[in-house]
N, C-alpha and C positions, 0 to 999 in steps of 0.2 A: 677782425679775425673771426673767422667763421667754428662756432663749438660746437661738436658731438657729442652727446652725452646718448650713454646706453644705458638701458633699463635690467639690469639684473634681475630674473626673477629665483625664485627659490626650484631646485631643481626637481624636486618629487612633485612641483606646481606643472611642471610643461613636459617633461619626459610620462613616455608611454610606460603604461602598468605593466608590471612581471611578475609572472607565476614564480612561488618559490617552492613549495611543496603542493601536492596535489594528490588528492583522494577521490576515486569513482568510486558510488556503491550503489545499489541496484535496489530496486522493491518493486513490489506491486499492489495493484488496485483498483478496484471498480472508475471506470470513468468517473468525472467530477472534479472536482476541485481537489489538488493534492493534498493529502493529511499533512500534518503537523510535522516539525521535525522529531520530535519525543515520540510520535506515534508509529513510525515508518518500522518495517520489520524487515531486514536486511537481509540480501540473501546471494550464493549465486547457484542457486539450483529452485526450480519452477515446477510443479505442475502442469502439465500440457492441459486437463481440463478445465482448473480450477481459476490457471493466471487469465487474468482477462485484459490491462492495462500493464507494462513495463513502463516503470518510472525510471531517471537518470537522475543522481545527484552527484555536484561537484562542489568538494570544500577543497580549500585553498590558502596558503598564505603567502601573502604578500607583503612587500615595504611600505611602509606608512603613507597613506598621499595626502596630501592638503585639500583634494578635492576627490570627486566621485563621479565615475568614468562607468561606463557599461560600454560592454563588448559583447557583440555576437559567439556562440560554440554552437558550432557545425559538427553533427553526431554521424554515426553512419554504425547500420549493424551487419556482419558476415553470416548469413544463412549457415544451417548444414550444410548444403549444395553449395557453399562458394559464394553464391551471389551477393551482392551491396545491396542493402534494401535503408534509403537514405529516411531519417526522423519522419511521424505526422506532423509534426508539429515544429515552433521554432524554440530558441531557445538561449536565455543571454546571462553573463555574469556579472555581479555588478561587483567593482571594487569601492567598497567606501571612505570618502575622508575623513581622515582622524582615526581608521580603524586598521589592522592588517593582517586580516580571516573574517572569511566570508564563503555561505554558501547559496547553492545557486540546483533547482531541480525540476523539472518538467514529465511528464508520463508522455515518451515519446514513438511509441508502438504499441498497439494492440489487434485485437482479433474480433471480427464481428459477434454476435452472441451465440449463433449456431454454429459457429466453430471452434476446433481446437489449434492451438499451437504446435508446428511439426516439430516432434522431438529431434534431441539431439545438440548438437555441442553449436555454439555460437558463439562470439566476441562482438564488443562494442569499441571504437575508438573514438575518441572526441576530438578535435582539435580547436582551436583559437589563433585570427593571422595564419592559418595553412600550417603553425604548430604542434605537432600532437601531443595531446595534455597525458595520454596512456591510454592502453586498455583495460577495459573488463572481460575477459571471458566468464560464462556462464554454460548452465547446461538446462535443459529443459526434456524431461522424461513424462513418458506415460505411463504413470507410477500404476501397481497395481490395484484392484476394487479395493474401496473399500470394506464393505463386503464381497465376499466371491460368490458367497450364491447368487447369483442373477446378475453379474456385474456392475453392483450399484457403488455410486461413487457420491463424495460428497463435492457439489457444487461451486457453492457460495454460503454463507452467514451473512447476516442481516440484523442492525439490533432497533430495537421502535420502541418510545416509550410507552409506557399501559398506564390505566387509569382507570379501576376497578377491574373489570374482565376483560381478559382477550381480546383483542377486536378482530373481527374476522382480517384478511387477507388485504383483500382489499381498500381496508381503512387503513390501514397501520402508515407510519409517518416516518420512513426510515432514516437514521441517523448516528453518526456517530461523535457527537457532540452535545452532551444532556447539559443542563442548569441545574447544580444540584439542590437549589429551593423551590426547584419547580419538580425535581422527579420522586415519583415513589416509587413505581417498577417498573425496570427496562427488559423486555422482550427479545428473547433471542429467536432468529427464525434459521433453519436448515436448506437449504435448496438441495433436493437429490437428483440425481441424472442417472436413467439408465432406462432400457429397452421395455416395452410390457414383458412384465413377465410368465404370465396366462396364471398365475396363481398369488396366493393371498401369502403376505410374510409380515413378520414383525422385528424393526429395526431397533433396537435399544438403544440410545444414546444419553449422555453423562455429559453437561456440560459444567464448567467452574468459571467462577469470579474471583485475580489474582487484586487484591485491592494495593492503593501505592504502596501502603507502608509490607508489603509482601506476604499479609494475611489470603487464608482463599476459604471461598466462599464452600458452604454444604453445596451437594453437585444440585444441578436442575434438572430435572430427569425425564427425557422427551422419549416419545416413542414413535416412529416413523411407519405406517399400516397403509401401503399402497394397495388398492386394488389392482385384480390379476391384468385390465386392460387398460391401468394407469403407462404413462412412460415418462417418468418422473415425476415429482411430487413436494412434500414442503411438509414440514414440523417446525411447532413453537413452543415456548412454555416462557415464564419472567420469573423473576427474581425481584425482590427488594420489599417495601413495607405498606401498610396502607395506608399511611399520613406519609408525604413528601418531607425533605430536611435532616433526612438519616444517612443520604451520602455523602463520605467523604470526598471533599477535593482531590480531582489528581488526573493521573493519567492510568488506565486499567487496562487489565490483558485480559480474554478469555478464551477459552480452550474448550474444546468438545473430543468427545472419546465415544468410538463404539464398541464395545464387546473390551474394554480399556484399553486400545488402542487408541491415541489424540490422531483426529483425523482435521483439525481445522485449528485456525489460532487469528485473533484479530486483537486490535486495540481502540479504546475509544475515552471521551474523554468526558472529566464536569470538573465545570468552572463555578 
């Protein structure tokens, strides 16, 4: 007599992964390697001059699996004008075994550097298996100067560690990832964008250090002095002590203000 025997496996082992709740949330970023998840500043409203990279991330829960499957998500974002303008990049989720939540983010759109993003209202939908996981709608404006006189705007921040003076411009080592036995002061730098302005102006700026435990730092107080046939420009100033091993761990916020308006905000970290 001839026997069949079948092999039962456990069923979260052979059946396909499913979404059970789903989360889009949106950031931005200089090209590079994506920040941290603790470090990402969520948003859905942009800067037309200042975003430079749109990042995607997707958190998710799902049923427990025995094992650890990655999938493909296929993004796609809607113009103001309508149009489908499909991800640069790719982009996959991984479900893990023994786990069930997981996230998953790539920077899937951006703008060359001499350009701006066209304002106006846009949406993102992702899908998984031709599934759609949701949207995101967003907005992106060409928010006003920051200064009006001359239509100057702030750019980008930059943070580079210092070790004793200043370094000029072109030495600085930009990063947002210090060792705090290695740092004694980290450097904040300003990118400003705006036209010549045929004459001579002084920008005031105020920036802080939000430390983890939610103390903030005395402000750093830069002064931005473009000449009349500059068309944009760069201010720095640091913070911190002149023996290294005085920062605490953690993850930090800093903010800049002009005339006390906060015109910028990043995150950076020491381990």
């Amino acid at each position: 007599m001839l026997l069949t025997i079948a092999l039962l496996l456990p069923l979260a082992a052979v059946s396909k992964p499913a979404f059970e709740k789903v989360t889009i949330r949106l950031f931005e970023q200089a090209d590079g390697p994506i920040v941290p998840f603790a470090r990402r500043l969520y948003s859905t409203h942009f800067d037309a001059t200042r975003t430079r990279m749109l990042g995607v991330e997707i958190s998710a829960t799902y049923a427990a699996r025995e094992t650890t499957t990655t999938i493909p998500i296929v993004c796609a974002m809607q113009k103001p004008d309508g149009s489908i303008a499909p991800s640069d990049r790719p982009m996959t989720f991984q479900f893990f075994g023994g786990k069930s939540e997981s996230h998953s983010a790539n920077l899937l759109w951006g703008v060359a550097p001499d350009e701006d993003w066209e304002a106006g209202a846009y949406e993102i939908e992702c899908l998984a298996e031709e599934k759609s996981l949701g949207k995101a709608p967003f907005e992106i404006a060409l928010n006003p100067a920051d200064v009006s006189d001359g239509d100057i705007r702030v750019a980008a921040v930059r943070l580079f560690p210092v070790t004793g003076q200043l370094p000029p411009r072109m030495n600085r080592k930009y990063t947002n990832d210090f060792v705090a036995e290695e740092t004694s002061r980290i450097g904040i730098e300003l990118e400003f964008s705006h036209a010549a302005l045929g004459r001579s102006v002084k920008v005031p700026v105020e920036c802080y250090f939000f430390w983890p435990d939610g103390q903030t730092s005395p402000p750093v107080v830069l002064s931005y002095e473009p000449q009349p046939a500059w068309a944009g420009g760069y201010a720095a100033g640091a913070m911190g002590w002149e023996q290294a091993g005085n920062w605490a761990k953690g993850v930090y916020t800093i903010t800049c203000a002009i005339h006390g308006q906060p015109v910028i905000v990043d995150r950076f970290d020491l381990t």
